[in-house]
N, CA, C and O atoms as CSV, one atom per row, in Angstrom:
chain,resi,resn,atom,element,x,y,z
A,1,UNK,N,N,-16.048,-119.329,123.933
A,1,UNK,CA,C,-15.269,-118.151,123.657
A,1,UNK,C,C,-14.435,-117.784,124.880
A,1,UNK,O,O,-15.080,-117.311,125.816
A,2,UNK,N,N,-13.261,-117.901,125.026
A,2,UNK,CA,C,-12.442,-117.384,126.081
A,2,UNK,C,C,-12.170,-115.811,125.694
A,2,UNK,O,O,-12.148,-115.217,124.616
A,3,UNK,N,N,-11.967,-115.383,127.114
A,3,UNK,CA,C,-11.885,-113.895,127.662
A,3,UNK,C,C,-10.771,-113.870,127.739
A,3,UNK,O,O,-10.192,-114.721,128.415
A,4,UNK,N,N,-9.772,-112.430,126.768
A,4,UNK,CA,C,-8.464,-112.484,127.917
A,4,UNK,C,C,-8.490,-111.357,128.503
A,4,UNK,O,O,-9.688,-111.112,128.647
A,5,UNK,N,N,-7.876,-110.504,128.938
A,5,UNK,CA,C,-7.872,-108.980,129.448
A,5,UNK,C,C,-6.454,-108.703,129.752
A,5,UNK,O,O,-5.887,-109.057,130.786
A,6,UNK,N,N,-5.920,-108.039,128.770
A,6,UNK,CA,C,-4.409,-107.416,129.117
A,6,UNK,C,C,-4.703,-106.143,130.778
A,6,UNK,O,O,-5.677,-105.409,130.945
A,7,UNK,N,N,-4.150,-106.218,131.205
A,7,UNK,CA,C,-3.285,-105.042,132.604
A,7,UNK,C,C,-2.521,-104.106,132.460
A,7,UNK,O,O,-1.386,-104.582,132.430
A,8,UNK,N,N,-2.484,-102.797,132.327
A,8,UNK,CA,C,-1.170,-102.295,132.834
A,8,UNK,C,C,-1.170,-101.248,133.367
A,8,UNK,O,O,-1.903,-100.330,132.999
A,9,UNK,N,N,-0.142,-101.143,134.595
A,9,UNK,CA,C,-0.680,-100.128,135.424
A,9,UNK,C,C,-0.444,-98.968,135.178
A,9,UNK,O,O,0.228,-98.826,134.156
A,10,UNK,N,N,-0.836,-97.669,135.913
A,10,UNK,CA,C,-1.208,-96.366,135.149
A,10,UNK,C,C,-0.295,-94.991,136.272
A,10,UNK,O,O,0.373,-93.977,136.069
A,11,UNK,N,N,-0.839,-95.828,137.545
A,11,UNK,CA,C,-0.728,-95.068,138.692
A,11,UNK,C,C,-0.192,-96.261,139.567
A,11,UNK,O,O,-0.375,-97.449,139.300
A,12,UNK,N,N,0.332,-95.888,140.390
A,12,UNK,CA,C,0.022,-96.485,142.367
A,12,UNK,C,C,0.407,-95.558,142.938
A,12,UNK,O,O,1.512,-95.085,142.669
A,13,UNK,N,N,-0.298,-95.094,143.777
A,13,UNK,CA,C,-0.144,-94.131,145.526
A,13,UNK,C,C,-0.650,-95.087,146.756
A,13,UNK,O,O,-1.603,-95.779,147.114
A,14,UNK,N,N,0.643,-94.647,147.151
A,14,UNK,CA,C,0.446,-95.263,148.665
A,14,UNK,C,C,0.303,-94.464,149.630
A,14,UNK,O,O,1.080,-93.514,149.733
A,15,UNK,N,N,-0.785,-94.677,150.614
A,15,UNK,CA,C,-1.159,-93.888,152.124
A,15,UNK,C,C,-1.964,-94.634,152.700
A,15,UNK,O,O,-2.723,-95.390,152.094
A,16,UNK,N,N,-1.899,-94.503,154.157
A,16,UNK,CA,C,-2.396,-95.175,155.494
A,16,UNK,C,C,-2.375,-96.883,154.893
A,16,UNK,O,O,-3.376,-97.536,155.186
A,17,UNK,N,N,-1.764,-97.280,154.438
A,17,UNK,CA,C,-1.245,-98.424,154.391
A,17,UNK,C,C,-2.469,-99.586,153.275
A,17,UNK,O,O,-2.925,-100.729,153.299
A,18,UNK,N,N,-2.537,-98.165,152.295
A,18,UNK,CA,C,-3.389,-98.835,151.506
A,18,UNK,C,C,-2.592,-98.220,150.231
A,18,UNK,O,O,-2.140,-97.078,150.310
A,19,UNK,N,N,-2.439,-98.949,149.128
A,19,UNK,CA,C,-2.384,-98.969,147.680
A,19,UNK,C,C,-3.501,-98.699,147.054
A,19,UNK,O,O,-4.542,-99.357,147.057
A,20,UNK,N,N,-3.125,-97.139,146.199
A,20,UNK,CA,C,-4.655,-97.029,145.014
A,20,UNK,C,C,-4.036,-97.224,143.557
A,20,UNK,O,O,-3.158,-96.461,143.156
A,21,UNK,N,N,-4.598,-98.432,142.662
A,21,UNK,CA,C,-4.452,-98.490,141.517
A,21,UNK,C,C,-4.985,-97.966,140.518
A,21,UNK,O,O,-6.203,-97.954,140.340
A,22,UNK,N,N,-4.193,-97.497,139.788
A,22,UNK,CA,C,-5.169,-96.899,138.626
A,22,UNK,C,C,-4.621,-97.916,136.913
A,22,UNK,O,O,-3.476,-97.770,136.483
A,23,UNK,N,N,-5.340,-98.572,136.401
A,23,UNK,CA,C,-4.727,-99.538,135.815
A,23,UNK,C,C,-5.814,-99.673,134.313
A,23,UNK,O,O,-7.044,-99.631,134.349
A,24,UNK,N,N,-5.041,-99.825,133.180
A,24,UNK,CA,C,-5.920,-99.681,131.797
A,24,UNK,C,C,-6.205,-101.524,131.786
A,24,UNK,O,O,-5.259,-102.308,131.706
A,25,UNK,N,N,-7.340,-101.878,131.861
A,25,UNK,CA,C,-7.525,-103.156,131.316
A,25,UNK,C,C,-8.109,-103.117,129.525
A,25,UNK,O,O,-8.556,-102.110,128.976
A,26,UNK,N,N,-7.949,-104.482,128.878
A,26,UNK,CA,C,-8.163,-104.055,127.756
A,26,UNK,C,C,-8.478,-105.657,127.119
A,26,UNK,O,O,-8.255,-106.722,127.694
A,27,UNK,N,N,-8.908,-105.505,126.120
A,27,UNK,CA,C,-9.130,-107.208,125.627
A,27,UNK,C,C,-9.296,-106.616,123.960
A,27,UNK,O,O,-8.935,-105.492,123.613
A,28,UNK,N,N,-9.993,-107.763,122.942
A,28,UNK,CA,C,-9.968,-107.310,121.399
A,28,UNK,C,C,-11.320,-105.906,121.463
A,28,UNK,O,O,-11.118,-104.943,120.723
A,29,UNK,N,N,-12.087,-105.903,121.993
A,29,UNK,CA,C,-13.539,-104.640,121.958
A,29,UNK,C,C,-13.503,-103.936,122.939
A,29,UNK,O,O,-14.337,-103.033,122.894
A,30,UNK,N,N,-12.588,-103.965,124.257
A,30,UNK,CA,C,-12.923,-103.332,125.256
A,30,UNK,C,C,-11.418,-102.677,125.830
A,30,UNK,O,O,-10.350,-103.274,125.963
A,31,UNK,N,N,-11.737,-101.252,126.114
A,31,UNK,CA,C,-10.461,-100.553,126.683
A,31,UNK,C,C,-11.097,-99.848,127.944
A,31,UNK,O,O,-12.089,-99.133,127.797
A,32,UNK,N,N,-10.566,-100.036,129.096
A,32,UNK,CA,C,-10.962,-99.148,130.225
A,32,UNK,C,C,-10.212,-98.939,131.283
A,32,UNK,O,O,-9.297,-99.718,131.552
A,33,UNK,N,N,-10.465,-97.939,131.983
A,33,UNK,CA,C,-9.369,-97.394,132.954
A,33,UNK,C,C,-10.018,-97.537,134.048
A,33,UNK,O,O,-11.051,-96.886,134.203
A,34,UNK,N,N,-9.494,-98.548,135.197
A,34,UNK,CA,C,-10.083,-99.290,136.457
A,34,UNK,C,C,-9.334,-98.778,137.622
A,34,UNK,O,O,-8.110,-98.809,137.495
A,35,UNK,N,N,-9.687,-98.432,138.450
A,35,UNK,CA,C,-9.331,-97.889,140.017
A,35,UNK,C,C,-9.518,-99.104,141.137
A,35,UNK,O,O,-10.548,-99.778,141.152
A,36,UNK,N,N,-8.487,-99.312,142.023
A,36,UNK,CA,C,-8.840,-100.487,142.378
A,36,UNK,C,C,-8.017,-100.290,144.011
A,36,UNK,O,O,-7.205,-99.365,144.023
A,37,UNK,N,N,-8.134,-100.895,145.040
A,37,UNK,CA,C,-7.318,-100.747,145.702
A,37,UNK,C,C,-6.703,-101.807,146.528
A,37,UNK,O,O,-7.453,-102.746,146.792
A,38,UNK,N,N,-5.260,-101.867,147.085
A,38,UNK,CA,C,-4.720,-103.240,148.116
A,38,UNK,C,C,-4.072,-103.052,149.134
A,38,UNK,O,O,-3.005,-102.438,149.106
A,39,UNK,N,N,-4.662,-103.611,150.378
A,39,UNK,CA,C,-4.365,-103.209,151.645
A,39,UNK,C,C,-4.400,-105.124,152.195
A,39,UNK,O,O,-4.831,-105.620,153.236
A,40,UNK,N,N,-3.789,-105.740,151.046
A,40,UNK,CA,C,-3.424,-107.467,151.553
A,40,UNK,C,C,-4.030,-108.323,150.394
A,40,UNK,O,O,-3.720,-109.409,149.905
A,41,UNK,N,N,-5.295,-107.148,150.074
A,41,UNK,CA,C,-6.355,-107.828,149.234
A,41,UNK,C,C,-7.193,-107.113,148.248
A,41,UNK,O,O,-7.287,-105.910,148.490
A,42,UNK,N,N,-7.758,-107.484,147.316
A,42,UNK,CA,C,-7.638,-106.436,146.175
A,42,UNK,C,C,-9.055,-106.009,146.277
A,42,UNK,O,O,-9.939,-106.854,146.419
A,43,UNK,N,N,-9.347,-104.583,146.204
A,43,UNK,CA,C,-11.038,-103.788,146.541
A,43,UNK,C,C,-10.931,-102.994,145.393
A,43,UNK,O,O,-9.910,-102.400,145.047
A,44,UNK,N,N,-12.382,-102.997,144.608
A,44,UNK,CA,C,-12.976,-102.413,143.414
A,44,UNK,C,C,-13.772,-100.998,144.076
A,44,UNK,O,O,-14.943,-101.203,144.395
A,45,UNK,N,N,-13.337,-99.837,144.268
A,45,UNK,CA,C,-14.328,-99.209,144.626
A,45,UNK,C,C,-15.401,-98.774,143.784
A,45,UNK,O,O,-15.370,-98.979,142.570
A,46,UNK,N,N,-16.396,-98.159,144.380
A,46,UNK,CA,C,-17.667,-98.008,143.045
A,46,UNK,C,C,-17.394,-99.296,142.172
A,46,UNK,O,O,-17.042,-99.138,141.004
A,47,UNK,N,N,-17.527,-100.421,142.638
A,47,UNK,CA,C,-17.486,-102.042,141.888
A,47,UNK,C,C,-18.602,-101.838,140.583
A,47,UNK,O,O,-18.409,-102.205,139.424
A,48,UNK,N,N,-19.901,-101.098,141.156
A,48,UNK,CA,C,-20.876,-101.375,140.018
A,48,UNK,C,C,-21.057,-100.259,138.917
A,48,UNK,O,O,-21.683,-100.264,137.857
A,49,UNK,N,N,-19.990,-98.931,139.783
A,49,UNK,CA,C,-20.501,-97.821,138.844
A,49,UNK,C,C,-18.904,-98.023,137.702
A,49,UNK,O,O,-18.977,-97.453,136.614
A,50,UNK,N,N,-17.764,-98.704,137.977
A,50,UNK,CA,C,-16.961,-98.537,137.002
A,50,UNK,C,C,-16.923,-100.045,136.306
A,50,UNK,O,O,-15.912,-100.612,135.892
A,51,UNK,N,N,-18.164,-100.503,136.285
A,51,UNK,CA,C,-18.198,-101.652,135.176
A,51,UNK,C,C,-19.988,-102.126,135.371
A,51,UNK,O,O,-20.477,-103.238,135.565
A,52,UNK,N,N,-20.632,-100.795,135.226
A,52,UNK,CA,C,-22.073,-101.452,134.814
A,52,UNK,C,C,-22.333,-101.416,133.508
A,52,UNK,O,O,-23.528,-101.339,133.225
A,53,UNK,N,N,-21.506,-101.452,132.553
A,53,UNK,CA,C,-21.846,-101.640,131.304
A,53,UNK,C,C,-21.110,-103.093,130.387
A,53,UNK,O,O,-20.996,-103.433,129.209
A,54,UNK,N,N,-20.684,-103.704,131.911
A,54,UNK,CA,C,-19.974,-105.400,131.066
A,54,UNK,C,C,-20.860,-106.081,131.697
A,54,UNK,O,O,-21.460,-105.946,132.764
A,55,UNK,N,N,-20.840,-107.141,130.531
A,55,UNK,CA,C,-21.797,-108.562,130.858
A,55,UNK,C,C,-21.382,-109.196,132.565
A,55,UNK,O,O,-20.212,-109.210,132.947
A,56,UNK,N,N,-22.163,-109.526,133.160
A,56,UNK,CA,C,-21.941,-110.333,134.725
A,56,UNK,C,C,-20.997,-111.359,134.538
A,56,UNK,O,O,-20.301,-111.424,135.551
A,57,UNK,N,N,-20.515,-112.555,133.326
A,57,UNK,CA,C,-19.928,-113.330,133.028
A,57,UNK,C,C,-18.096,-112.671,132.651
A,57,UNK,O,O,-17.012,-113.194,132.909
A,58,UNK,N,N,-18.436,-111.331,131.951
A,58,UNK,CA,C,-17.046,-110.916,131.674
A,58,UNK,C,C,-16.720,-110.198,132.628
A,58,UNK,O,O,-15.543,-110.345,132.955
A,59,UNK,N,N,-17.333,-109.420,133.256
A,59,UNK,CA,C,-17.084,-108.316,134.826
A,59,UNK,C,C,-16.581,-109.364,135.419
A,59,UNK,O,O,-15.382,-109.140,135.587
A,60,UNK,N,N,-16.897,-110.489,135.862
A,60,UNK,CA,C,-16.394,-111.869,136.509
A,60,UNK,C,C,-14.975,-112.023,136.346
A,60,UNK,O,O,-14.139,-111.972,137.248
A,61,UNK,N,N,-14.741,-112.242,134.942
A,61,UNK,CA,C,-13.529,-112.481,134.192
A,61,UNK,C,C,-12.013,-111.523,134.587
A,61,UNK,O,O,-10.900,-111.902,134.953
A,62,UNK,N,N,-12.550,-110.222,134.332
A,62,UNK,CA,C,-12.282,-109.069,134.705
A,62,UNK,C,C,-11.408,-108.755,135.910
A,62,UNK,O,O,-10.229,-108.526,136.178
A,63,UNK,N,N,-13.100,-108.909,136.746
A,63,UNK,CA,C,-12.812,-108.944,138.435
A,63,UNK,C,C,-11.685,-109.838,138.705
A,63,UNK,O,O,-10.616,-109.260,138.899
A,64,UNK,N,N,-11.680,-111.260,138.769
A,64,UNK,CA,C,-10.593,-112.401,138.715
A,64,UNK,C,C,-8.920,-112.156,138.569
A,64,UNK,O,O,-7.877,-112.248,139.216
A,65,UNK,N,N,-9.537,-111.710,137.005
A,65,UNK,CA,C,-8.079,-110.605,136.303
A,65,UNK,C,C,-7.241,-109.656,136.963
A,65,UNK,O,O,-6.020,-109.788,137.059
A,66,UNK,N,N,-7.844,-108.782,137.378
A,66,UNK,CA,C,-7.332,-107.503,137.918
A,66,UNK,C,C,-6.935,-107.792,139.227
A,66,UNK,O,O,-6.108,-106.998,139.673
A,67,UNK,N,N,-7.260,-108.640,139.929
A,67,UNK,CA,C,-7.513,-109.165,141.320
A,67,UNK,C,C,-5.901,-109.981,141.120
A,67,UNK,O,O,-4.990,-109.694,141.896
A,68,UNK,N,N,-5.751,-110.741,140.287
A,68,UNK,CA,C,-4.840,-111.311,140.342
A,68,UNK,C,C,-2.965,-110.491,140.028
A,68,UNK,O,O,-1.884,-110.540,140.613
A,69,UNK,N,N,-3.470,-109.875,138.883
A,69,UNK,CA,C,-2.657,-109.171,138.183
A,69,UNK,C,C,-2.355,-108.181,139.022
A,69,UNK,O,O,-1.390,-107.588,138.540
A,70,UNK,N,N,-2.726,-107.630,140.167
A,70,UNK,CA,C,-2.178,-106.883,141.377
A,70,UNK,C,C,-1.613,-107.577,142.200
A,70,UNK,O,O,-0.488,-107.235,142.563
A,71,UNK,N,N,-2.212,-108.741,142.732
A,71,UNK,CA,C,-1.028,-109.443,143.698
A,71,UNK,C,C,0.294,-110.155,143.397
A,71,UNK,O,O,1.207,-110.249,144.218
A,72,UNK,N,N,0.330,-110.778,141.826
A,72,UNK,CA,C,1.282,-111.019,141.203
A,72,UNK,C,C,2.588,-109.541,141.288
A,72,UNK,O,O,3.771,-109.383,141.592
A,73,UNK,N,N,1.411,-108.721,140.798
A,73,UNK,CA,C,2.922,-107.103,140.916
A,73,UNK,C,C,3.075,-107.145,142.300
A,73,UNK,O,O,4.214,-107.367,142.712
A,74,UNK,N,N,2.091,-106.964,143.187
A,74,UNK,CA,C,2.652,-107.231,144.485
A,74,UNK,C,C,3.771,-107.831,144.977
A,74,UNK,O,O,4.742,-107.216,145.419
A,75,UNK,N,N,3.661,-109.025,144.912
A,75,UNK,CA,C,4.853,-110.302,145.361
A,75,UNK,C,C,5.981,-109.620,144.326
A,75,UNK,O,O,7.079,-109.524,144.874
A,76,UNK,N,N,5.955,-109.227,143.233
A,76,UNK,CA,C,7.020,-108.856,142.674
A,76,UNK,C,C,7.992,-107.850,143.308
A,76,UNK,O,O,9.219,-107.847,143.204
A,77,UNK,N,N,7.029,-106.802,144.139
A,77,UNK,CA,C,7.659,-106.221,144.977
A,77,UNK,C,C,8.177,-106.307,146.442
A,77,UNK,O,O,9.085,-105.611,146.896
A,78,UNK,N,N,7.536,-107.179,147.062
A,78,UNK,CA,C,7.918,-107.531,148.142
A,78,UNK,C,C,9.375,-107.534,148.350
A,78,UNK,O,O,9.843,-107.884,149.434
């Protein structure tokens, strides 16, 4: 069974040279609103309290996802 997870972002604020995301991820059963942040590299804060209710295999998926799908917008902006 492949995972997909749509992105889209909600928020960005920038200060002290950090980016805070606020971004809806979403797939066919799952909708959620993820906080995330990038200062080169992408940080989940509260990692376990805003996804202790997904499987370790799809949080994985997820994590990967979101991780990517910020540095891609990134470079877009550069």
């Amino acid at each position: 069974m492949k995972i997909q997870f749509d992105f889209k972002v909600l928020n960005v604020v920038e200060g002290n040279g950090v980016k805070s995301y606020i971004v809806q991820c979403s797939s066919e059963n799952f909708r959620r609103v993820i906080k995330a942040q990038y200062d080169g590299s992408v940080y989940i804060p509260d990692y376990h309290q805003q996804l202790w209710d997904i499987q370790s295999h799809e949080r994985t998926v997820l994590d990967i996802g979101l991780a990517s799908f910020i540095i891609k917008n990134e470079n877009r902006t550069v």
